[in-house]
N, CA, C and O of each residue as an XYZ file, in Angstrom:
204
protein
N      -6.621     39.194    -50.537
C      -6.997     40.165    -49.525
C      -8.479     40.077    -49.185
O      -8.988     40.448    -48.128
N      -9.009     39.610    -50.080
C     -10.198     39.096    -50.220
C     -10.784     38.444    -48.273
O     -11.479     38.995    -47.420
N     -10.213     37.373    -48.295
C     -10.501     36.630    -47.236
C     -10.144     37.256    -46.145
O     -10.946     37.386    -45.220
N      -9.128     37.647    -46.097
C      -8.929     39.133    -45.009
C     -10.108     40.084    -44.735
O     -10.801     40.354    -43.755
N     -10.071     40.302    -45.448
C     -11.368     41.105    -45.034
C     -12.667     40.703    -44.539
O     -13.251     41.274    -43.618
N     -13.163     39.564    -45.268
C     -14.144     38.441    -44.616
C     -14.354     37.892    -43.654
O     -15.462     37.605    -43.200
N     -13.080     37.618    -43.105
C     -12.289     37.442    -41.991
C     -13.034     38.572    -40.966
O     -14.000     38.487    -40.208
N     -11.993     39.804    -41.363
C     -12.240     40.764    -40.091
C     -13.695     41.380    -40.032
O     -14.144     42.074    -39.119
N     -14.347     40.984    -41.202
C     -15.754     41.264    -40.953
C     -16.262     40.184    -39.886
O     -16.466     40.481    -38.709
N     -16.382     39.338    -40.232
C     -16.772     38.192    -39.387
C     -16.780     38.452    -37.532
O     -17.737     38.496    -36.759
N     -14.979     38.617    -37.223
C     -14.791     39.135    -36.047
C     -15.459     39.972    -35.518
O     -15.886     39.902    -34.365
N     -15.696     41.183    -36.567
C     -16.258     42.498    -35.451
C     -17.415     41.905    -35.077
O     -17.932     42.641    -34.237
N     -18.083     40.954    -35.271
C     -19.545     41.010    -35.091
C     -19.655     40.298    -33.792
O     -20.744     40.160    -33.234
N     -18.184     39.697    -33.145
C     -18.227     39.251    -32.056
C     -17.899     40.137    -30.913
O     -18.552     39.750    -29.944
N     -17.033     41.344    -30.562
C     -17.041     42.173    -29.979
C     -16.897     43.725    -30.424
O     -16.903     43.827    -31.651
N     -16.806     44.606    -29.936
C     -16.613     46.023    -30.722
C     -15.316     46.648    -30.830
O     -14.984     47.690    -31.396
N     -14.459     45.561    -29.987
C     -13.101     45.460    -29.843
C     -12.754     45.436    -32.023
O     -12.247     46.202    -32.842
N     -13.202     44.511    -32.035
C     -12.641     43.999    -33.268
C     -13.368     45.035    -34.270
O     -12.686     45.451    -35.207
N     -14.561     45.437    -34.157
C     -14.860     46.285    -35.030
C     -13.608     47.624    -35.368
O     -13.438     48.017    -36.522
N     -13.076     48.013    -34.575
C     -12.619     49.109    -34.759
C     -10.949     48.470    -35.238
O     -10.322     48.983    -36.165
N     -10.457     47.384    -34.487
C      -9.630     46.227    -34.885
C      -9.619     46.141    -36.796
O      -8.575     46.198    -37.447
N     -10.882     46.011    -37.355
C     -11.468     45.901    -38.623
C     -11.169     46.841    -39.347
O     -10.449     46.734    -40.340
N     -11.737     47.994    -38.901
C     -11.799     49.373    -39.442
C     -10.260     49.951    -39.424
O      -9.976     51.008    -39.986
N      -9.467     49.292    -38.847
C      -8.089     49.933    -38.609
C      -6.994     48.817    -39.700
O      -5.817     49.077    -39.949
N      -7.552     47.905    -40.082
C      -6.830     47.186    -41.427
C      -7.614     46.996    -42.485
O      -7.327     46.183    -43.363
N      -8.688     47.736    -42.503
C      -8.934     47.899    -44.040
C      -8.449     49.032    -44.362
O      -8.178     49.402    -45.504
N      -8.317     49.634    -43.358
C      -7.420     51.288    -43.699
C      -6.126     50.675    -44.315
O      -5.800     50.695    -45.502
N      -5.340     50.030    -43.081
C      -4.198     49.689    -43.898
C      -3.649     48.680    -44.897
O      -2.525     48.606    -45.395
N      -4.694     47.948    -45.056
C      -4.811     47.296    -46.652
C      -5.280     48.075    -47.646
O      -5.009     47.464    -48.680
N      -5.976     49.343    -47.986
C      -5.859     49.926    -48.653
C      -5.008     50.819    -48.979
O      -4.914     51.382    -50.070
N      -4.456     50.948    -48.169
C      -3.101     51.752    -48.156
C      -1.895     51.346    -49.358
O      -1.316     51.949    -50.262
N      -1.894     49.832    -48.741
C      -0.920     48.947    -49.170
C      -1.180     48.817    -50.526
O      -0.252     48.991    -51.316
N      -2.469     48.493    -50.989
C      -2.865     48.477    -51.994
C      -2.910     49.369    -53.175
O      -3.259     49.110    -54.327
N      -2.413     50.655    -52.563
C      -1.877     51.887    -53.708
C      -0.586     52.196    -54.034
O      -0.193     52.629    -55.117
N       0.129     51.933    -52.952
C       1.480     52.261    -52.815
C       1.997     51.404    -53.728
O       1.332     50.416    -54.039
N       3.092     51.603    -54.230
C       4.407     51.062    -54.625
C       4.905     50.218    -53.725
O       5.018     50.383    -52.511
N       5.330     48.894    -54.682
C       6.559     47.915    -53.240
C       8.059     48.031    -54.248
O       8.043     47.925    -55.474
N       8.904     48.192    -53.684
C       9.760     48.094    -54.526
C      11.329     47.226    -53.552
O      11.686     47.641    -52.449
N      11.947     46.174    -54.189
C      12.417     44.970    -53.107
C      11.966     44.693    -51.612
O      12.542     44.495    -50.543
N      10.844     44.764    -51.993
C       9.887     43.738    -50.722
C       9.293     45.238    -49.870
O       8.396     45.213    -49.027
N       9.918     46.304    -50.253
C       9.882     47.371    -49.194
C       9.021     48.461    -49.916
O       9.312     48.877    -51.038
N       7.813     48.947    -49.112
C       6.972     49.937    -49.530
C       7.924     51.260    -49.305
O       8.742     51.509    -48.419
N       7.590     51.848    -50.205
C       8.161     53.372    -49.871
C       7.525     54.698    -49.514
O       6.648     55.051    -50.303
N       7.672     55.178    -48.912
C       6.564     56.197    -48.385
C       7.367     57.900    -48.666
O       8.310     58.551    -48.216
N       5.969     58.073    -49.992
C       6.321     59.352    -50.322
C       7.656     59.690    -51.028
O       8.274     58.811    -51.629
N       8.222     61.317    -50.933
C       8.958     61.139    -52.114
C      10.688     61.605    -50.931
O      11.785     61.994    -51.331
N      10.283     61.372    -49.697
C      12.119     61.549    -49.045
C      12.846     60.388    -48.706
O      13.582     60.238    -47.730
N      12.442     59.179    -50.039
C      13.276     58.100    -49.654
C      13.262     57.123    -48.542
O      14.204     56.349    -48.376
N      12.577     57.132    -48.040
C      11.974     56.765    -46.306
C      11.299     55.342    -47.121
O      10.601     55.284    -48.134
N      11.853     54.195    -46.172
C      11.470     52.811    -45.969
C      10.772     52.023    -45.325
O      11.336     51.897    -44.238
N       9.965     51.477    -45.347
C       8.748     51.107    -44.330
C       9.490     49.898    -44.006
O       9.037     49.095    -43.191
């Protein structure tokens, strides 16, 4: 995830498009990064609901 991010750092610095582009998947790589995966599928919260 590493390079991902390096990545989208890199981009924003070319328009402001991407900055916010940036700011909107490190949100959701951190996201990802707490949650539970359970058979390939994140689960969100506790009503059984499948991403």
């Amino acid at each position: 995830m590493a390079e991902i991010k390096d990545d989208l750092n890199t981009l924003s610095k070319v328009h402001v498009y991407f900055e916010f582009l940036r700011l909107e998947w490190l949100d959701k790589l951190e996201q990802a990064e707490k949650k539970p995966f359970t058979n390939g599928q994140r689960k969100h919260g506790n009503d059984g609901i499948y991403a």
